[in-house]
mmCIF file as Biopython writes it, N, C-alpha, C and O atoms, coordinates in Angstrom:
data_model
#
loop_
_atom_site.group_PDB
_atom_site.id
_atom_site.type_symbol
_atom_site.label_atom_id
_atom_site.label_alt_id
_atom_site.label_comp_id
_atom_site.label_asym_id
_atom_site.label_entity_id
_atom_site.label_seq_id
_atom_site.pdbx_PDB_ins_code
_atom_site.Cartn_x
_atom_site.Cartn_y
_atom_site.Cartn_z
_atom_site.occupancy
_atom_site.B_iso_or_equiv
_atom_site.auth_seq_id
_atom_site.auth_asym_id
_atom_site.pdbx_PDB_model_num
ATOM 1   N N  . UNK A ? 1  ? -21.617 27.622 28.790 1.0 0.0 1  A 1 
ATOM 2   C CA . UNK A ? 1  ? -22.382 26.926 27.788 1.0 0.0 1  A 1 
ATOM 3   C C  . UNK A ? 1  ? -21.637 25.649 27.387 1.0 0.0 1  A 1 
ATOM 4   O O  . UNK A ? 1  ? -20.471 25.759 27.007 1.0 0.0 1  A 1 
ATOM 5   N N  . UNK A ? 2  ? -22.343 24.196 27.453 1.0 0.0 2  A 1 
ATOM 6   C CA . UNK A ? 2  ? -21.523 23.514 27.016 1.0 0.0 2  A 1 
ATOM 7   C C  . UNK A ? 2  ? -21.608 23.074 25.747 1.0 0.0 2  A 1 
ATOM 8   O O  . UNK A ? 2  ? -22.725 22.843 25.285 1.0 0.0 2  A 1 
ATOM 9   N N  . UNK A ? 3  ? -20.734 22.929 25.156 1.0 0.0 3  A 1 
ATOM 10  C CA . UNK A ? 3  ? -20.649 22.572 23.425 1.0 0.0 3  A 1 
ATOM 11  C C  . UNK A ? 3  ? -20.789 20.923 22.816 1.0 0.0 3  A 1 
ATOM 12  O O  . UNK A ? 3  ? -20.782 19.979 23.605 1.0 0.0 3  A 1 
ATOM 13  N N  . UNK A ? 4  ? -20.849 20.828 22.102 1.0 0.0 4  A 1 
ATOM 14  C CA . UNK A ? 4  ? -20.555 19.327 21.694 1.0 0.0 4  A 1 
ATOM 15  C C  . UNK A ? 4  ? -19.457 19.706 20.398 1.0 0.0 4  A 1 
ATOM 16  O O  . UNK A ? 4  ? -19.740 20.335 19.378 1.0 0.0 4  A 1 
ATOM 17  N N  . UNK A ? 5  ? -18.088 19.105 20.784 1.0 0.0 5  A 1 
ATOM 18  C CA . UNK A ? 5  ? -17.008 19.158 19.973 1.0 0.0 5  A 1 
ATOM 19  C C  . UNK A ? 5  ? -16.865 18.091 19.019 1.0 0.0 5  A 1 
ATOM 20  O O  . UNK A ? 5  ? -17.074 16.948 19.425 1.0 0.0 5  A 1 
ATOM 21  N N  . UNK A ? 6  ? -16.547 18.273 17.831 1.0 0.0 6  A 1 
ATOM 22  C CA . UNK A ? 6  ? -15.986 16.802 16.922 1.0 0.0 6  A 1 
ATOM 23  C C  . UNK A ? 6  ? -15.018 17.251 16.379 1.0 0.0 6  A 1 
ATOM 24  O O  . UNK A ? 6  ? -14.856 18.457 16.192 1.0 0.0 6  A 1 
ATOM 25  N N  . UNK A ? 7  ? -14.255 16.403 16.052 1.0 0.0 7  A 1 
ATOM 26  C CA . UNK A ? 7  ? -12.916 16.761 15.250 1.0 0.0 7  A 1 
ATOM 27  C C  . UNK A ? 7  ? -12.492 15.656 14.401 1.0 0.0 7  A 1 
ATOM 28  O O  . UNK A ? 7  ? -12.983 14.535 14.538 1.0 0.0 7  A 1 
ATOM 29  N N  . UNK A ? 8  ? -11.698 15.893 13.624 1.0 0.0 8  A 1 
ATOM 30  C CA . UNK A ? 8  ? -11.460 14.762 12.541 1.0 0.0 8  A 1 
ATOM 31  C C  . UNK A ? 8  ? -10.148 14.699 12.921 1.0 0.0 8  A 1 
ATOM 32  O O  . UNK A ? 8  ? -9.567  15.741 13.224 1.0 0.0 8  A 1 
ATOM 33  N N  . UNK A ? 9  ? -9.365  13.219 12.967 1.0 0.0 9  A 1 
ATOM 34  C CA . UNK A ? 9  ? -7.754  13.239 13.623 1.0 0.0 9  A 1 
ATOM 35  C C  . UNK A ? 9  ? -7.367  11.618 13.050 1.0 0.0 9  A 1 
ATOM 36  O O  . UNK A ? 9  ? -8.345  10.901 13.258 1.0 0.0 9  A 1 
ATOM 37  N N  . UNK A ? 10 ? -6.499  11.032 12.550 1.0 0.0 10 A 1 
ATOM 38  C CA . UNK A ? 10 ? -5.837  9.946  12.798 1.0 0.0 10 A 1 
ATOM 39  C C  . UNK A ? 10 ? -6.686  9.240  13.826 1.0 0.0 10 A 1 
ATOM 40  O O  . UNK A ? 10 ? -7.119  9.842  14.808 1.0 0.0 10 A 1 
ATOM 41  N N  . UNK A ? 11 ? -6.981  7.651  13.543 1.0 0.0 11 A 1 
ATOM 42  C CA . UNK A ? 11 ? -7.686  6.856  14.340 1.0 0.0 11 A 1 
ATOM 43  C C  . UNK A ? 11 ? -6.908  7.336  16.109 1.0 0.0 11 A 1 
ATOM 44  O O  . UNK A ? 11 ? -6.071  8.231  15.985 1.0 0.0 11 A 1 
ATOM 45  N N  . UNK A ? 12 ? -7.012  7.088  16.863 1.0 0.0 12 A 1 
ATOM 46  C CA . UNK A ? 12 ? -7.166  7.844  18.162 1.0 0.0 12 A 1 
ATOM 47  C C  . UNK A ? 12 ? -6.403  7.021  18.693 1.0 0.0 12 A 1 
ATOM 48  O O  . UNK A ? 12 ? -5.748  7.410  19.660 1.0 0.0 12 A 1 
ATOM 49  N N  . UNK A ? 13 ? -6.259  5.672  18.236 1.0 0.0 13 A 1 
ATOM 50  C CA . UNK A ? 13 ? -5.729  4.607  19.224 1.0 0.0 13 A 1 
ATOM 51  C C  . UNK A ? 13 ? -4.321  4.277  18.713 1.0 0.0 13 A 1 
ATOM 52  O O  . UNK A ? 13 ? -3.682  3.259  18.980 1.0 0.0 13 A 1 
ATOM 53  N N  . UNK A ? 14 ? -3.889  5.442  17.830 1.0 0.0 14 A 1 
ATOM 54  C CA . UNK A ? 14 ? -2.354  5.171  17.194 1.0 0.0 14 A 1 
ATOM 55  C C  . UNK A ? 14 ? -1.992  5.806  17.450 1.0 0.0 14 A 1 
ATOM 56  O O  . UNK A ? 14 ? -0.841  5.526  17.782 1.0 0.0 14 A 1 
ATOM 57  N N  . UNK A ? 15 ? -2.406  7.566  17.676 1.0 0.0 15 A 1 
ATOM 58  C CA . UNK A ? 15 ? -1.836  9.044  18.228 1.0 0.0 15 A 1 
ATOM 59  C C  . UNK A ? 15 ? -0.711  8.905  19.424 1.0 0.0 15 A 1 
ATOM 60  O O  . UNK A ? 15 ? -0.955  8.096  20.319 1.0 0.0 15 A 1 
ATOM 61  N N  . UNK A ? 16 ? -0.172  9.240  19.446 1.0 0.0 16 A 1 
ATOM 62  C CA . UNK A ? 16 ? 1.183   9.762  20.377 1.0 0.0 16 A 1 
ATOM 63  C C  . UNK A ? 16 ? 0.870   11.133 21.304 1.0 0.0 16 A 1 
ATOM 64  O O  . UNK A ? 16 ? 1.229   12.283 21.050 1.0 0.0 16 A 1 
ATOM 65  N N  . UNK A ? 17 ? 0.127   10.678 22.404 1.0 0.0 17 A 1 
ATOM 66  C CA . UNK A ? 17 ? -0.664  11.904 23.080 1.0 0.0 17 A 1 
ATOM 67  C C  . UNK A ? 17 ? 0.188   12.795 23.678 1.0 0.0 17 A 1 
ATOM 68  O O  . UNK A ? 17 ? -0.258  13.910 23.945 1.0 0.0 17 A 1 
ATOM 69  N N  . UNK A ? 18 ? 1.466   12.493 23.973 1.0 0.0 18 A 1 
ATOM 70  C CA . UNK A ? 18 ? 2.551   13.730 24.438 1.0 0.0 18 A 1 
ATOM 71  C C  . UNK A ? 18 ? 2.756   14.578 23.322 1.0 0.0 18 A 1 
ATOM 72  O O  . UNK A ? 18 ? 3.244   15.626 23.744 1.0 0.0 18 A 1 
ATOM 73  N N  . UNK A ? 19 ? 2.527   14.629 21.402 1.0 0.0 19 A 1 
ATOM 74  C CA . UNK A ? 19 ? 2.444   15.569 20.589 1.0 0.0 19 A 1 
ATOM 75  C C  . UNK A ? 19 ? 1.922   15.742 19.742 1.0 0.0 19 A 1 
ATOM 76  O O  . UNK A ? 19 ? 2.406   16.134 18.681 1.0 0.0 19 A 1 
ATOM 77  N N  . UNK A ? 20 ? 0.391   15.417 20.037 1.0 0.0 20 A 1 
ATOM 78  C CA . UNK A ? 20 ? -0.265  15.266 19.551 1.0 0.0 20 A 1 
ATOM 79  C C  . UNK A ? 20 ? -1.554  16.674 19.814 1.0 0.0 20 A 1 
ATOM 80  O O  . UNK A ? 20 ? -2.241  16.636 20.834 1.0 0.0 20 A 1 
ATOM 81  N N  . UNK A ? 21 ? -1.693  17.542 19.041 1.0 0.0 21 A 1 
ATOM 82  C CA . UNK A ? 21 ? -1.899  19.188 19.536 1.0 0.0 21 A 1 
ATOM 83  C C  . UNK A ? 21 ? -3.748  18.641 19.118 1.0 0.0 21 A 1 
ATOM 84  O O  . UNK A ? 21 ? -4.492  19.517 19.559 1.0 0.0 21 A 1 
ATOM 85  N N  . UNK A ? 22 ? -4.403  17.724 18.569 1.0 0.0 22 A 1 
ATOM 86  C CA . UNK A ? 22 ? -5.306  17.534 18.644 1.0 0.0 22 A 1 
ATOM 87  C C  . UNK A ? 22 ? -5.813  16.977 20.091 1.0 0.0 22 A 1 
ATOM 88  O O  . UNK A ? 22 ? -6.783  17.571 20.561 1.0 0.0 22 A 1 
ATOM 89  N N  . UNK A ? 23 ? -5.369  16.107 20.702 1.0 0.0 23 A 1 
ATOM 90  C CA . UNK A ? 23 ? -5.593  15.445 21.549 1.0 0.0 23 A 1 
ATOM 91  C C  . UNK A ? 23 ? -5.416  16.877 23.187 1.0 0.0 23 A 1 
ATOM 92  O O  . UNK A ? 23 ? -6.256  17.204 24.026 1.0 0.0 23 A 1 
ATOM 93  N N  . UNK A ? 24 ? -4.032  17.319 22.994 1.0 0.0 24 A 1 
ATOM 94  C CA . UNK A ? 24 ? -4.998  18.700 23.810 1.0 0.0 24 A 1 
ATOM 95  C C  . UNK A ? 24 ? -5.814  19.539 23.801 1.0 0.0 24 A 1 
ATOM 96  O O  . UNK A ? 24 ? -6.343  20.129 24.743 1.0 0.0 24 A 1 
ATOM 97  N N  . UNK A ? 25 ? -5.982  19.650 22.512 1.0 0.0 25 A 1 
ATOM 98  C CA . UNK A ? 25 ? -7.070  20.931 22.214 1.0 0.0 25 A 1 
ATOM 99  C C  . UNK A ? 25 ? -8.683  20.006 23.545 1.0 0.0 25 A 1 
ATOM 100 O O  . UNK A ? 25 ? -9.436  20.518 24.374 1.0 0.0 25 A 1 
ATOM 101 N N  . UNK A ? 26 ? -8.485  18.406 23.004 1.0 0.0 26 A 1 
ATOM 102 C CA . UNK A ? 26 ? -9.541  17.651 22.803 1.0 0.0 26 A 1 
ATOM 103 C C  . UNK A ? 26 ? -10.028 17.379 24.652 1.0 0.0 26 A 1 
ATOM 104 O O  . UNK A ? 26 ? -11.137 17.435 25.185 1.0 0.0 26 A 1 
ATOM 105 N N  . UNK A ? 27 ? -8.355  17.017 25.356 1.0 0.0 27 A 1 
ATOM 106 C CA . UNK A ? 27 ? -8.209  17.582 27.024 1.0 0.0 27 A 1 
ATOM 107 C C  . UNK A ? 27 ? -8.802  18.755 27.512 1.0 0.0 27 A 1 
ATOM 108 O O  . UNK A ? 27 ? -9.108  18.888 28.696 1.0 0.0 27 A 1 
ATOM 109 N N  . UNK A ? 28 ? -8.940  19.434 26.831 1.0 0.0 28 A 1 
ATOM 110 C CA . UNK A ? 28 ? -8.860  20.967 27.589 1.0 0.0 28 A 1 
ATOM 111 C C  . UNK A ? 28 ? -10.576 20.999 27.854 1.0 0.0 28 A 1 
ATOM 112 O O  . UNK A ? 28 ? -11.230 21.113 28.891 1.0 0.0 28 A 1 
ATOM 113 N N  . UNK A ? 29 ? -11.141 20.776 25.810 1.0 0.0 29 A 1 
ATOM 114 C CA . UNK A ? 29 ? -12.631 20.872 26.172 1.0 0.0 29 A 1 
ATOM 115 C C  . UNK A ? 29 ? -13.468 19.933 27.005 1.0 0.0 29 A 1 
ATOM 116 O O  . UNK A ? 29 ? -14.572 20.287 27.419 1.0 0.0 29 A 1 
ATOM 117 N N  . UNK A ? 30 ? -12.807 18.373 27.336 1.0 0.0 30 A 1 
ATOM 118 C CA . UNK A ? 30 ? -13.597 17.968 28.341 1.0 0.0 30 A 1 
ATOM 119 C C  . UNK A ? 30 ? -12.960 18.354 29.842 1.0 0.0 30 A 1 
ATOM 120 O O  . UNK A ? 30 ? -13.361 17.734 30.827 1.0 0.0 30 A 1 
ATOM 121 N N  . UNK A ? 31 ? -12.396 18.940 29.914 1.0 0.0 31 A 1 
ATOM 122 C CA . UNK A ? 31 ? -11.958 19.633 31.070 1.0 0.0 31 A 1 
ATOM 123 C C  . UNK A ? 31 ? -13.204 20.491 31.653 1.0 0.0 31 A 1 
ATOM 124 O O  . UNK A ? 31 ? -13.626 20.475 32.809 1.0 0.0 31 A 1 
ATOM 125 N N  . UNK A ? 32 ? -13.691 21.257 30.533 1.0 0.0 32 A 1 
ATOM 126 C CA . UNK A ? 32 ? -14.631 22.442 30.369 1.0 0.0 32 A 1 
ATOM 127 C C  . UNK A ? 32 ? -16.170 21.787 30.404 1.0 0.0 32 A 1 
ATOM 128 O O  . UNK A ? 32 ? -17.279 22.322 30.435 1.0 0.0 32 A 1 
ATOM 129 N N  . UNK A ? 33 ? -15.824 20.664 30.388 1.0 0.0 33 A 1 
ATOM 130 C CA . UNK A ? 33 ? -17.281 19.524 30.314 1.0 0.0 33 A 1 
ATOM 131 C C  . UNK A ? 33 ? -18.220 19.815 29.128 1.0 0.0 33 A 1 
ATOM 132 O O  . UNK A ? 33 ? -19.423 20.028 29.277 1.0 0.0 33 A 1 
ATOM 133 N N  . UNK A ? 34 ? -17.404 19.807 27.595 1.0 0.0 34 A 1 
ATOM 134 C CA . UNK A ? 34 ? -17.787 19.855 26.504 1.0 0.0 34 A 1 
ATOM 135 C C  . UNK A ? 34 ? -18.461 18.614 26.167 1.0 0.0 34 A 1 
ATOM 136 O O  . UNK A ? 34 ? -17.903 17.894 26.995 1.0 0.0 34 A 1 
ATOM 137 N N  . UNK A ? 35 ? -19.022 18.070 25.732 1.0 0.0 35 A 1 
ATOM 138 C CA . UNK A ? 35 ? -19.107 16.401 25.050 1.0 0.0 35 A 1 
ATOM 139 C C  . UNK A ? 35 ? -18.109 16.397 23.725 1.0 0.0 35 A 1 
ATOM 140 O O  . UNK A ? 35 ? -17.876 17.434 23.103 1.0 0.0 35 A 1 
ATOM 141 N N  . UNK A ? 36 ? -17.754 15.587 23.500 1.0 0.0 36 A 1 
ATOM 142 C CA . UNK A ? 36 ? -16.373 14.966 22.509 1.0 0.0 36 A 1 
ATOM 143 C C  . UNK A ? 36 ? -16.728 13.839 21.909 1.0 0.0 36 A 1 
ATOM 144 O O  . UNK A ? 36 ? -17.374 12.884 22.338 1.0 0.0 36 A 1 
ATOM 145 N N  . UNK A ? 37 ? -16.138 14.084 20.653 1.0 0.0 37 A 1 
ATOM 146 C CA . UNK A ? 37 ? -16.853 13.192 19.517 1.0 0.0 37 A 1 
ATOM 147 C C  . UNK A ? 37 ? -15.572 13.096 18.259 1.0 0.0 37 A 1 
ATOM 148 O O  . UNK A ? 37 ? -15.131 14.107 17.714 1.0 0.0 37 A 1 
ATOM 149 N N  . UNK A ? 38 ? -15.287 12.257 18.068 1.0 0.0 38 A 1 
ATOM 150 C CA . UNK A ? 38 ? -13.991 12.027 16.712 1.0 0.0 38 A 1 
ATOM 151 C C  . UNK A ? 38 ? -14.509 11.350 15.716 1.0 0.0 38 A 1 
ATOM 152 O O  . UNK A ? 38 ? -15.166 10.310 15.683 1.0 0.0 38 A 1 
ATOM 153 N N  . UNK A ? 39 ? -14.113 12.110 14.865 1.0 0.0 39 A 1 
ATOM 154 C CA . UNK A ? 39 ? -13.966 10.968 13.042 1.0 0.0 39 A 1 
ATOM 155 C C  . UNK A ? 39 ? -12.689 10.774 12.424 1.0 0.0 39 A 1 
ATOM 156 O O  . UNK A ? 39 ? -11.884 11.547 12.942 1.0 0.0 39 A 1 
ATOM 157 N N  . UNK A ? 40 ? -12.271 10.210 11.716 1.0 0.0 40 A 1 
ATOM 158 C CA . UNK A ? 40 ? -11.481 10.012 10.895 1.0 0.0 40 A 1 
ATOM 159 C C  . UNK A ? 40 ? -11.705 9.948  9.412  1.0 0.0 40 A 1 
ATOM 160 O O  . UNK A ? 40 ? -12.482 9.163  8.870  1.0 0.0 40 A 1 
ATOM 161 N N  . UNK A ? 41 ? -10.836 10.986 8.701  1.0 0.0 41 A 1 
ATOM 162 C CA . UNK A ? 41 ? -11.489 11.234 6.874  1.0 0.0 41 A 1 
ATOM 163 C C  . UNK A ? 41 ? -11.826 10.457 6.316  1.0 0.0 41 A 1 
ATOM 164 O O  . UNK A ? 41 ? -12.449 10.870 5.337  1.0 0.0 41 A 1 
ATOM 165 N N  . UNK A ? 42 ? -11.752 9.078  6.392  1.0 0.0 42 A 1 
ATOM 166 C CA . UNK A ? 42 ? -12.498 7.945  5.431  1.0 0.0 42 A 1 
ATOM 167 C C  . UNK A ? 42 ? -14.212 8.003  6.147  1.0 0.0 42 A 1 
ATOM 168 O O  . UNK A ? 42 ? -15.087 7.489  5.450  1.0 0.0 42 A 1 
ATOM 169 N N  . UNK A ? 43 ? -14.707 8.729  7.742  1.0 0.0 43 A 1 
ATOM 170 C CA . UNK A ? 43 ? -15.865 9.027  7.733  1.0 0.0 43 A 1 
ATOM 171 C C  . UNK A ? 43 ? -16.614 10.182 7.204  1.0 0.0 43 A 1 
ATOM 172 O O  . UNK A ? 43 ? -17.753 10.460 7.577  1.0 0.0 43 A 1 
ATOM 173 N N  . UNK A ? 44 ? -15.963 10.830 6.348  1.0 0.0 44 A 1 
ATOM 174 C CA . UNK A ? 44 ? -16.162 12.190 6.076  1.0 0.0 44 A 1 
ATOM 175 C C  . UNK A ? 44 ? -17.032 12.145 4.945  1.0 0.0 44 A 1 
ATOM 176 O O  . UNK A ? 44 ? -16.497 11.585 3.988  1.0 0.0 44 A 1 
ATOM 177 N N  . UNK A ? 45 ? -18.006 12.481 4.769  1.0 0.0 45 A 1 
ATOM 178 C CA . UNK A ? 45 ? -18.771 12.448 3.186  1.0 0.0 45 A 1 
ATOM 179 C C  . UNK A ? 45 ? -19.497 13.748 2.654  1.0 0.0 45 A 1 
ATOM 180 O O  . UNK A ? 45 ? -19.980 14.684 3.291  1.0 0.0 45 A 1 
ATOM 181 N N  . UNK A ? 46 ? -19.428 13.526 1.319  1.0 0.0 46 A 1 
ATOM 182 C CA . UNK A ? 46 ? -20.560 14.650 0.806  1.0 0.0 46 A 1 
ATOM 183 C C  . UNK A ? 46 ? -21.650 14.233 0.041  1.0 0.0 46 A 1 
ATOM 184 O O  . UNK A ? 46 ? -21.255 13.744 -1.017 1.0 0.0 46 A 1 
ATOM 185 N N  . UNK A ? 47 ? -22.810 14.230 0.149  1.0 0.0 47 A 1 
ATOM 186 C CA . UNK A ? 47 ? -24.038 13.737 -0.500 1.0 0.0 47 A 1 
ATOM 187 C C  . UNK A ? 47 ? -25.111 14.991 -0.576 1.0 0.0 47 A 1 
ATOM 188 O O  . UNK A ? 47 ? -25.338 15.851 0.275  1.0 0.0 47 A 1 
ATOM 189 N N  . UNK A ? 48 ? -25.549 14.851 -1.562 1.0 0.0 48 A 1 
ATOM 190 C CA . UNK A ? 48 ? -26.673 16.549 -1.930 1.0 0.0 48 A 1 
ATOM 191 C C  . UNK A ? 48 ? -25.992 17.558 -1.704 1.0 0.0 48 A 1 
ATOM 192 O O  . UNK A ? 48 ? -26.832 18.455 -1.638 1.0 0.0 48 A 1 
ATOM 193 N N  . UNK A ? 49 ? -25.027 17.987 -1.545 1.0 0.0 49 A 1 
ATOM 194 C CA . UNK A ? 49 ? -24.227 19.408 -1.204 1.0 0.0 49 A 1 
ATOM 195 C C  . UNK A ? 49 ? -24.336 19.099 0.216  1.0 0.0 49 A 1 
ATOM 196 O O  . UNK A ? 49 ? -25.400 19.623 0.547  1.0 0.0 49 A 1 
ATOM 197 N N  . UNK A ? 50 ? -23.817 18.531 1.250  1.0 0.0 50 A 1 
ATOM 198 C CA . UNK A ? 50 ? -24.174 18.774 2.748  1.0 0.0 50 A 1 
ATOM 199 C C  . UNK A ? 50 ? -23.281 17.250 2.905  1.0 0.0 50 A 1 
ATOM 200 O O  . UNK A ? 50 ? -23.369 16.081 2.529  1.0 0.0 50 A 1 
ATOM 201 N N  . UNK A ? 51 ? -22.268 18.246 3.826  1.0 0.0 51 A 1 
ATOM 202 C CA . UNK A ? 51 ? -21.101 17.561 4.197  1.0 0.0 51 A 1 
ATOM 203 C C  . UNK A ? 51 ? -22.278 16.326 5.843  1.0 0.0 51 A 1 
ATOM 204 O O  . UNK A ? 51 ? -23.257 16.537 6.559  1.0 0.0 51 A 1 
ATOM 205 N N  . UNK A ? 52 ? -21.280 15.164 5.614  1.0 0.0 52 A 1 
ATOM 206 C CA . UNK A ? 52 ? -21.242 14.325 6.912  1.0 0.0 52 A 1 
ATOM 207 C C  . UNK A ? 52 ? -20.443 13.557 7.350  1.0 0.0 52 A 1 
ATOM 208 O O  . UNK A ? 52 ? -19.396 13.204 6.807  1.0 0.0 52 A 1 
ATOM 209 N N  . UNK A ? 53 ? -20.987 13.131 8.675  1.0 0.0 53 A 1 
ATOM 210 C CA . UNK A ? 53 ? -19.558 12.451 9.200  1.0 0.0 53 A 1 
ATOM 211 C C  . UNK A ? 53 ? -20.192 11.742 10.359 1.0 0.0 53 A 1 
ATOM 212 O O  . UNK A ? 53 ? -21.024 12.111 11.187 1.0 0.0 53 A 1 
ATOM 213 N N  . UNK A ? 54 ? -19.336 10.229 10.108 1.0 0.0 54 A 1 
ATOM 214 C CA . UNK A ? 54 ? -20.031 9.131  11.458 1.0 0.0 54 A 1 
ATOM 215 C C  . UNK A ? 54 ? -19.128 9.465  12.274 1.0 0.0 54 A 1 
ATOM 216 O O  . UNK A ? 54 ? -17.966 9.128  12.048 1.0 0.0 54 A 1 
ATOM 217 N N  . UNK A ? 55 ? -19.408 10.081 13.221 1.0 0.0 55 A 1 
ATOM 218 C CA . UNK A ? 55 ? -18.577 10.766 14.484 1.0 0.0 55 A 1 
ATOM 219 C C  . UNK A ? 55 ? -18.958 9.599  15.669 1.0 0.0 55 A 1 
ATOM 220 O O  . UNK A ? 55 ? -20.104 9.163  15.777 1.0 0.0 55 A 1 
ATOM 221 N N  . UNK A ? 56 ? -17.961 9.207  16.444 1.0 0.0 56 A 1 
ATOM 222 C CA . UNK A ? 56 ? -17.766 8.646  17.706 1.0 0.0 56 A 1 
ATOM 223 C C  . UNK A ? 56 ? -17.871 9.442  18.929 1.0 0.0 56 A 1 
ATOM 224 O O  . UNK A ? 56 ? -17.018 10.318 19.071 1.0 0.0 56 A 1 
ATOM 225 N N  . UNK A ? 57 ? -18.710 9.310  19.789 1.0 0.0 57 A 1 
ATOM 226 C CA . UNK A ? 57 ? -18.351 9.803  21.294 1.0 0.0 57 A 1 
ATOM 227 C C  . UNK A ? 57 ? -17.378 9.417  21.632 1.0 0.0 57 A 1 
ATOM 228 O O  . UNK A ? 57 ? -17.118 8.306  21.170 1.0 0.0 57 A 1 
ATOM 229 N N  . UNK A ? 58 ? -16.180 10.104 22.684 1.0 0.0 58 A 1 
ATOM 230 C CA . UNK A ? 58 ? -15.339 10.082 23.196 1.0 0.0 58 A 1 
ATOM 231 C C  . UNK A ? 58 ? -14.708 10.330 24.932 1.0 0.0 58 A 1 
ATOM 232 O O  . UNK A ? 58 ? -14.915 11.421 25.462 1.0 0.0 58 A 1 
ATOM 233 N N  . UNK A ? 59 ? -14.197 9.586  25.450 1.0 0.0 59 A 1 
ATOM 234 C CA . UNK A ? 59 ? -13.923 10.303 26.770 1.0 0.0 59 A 1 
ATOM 235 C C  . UNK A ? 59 ? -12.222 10.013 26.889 1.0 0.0 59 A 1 
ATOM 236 O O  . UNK A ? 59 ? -11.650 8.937  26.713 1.0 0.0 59 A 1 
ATOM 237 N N  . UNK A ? 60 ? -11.813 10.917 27.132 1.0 0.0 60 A 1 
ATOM 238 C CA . UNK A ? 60 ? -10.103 10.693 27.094 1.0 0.0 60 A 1 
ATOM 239 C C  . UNK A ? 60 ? -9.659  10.591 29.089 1.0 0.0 60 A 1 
ATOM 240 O O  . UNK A ? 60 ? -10.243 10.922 30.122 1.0 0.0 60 A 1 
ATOM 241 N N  . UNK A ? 61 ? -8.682  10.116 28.838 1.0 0.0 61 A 1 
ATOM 242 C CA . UNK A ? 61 ? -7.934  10.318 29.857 1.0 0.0 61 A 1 
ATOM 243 C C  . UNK A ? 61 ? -6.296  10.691 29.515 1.0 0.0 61 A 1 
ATOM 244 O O  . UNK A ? 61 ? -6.007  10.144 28.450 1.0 0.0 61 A 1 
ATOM 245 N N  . UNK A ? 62 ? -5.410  11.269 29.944 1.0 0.0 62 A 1 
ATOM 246 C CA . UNK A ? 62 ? -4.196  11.871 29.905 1.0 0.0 62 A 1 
ATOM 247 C C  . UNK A ? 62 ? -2.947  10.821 30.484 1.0 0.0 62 A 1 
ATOM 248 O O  . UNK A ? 62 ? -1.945  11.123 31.132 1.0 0.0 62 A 1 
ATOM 249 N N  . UNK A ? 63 ? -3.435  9.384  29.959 1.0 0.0 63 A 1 
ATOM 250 C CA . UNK A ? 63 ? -2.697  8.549  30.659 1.0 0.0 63 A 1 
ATOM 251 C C  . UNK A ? 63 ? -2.120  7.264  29.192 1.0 0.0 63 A 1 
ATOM 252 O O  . UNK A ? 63 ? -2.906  6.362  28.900 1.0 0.0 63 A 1 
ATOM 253 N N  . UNK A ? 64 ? -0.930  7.358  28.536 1.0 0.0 64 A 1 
ATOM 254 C CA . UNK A ? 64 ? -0.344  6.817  27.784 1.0 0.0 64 A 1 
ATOM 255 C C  . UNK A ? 64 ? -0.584  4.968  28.058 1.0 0.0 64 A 1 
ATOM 256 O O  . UNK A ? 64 ? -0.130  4.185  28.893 1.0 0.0 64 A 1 
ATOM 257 N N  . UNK A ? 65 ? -1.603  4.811  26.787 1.0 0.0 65 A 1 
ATOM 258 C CA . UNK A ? 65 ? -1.732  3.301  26.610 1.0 0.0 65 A 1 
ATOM 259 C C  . UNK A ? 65 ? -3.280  2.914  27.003 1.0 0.0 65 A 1 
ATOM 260 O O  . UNK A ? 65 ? -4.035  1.954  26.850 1.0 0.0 65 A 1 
ATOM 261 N N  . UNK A ? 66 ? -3.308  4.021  27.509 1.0 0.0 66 A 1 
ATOM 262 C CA . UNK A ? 66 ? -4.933  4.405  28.345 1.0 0.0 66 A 1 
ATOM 263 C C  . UNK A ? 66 ? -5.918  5.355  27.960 1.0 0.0 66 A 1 
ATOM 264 O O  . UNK A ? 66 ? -6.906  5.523  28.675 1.0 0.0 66 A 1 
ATOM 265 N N  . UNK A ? 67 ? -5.764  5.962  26.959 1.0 0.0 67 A 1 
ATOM 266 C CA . UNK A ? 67 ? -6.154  7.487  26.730 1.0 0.0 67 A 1 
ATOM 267 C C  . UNK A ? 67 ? -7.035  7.684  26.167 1.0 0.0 67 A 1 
ATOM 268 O O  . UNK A ? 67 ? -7.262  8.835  25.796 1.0 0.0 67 A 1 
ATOM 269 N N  . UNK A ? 68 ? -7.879  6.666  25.876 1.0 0.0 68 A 1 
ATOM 270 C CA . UNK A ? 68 ? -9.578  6.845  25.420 1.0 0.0 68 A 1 
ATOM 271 C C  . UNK A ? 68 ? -10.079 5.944  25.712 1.0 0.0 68 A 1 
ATOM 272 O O  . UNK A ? 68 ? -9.599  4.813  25.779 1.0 0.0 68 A 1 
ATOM 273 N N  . UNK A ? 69 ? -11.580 6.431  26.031 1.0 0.0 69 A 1 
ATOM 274 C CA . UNK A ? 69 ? -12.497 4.937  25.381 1.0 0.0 69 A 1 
ATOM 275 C C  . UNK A ? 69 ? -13.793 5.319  24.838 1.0 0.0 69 A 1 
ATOM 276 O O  . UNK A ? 69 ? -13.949 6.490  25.185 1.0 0.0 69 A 1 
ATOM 277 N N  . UNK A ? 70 ? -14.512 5.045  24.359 1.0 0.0 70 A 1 
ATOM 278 C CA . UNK A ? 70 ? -15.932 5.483  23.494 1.0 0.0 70 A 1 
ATOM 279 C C  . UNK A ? 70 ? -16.799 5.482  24.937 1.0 0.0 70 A 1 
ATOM 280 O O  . UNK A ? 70 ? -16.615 4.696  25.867 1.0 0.0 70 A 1 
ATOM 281 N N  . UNK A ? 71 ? -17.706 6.472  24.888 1.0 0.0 71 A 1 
ATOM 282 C CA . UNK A ? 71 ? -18.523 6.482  25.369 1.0 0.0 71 A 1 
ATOM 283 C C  . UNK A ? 71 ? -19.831 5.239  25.641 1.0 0.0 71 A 1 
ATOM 284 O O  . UNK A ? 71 ? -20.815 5.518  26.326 1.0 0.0 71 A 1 
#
């Protein structure tokens, strides 16, 4: 079954991907051919009781200096 993942992390393009335990979790599921999607807490909101969030598509690669780009 494939999922659509989001996660909330530090802007993406400052992370330190050798220890950075978000960024594998984030490897593994497009490994699994999840779709991937990031926010960062200043996108995070609550309005009427019902949390949201402007989430980004994502595609990573495992290569330092190189390791994302938006869909």
């Amino acid at each position: 079954m494939r999922l659509k993942v989001a996660v909330q992390m530090d802007p993406i393009e400052r992370i330190n991907i050798r220890g950075d335990s978000t960024f594998a979790m984030l490897l593994e599921a497009q490994r699994r051919r999840h779709a991937l999607a990031y926010y960062t807490p200043d996108q995070l909101a609550l309005s009427g009781g019902r949390v949201f969030a402007a989430v980004a598509p994502l595609k990573l690669r495992d290569q330092e200096g190189r390791h994302f780009h938006p869909r």
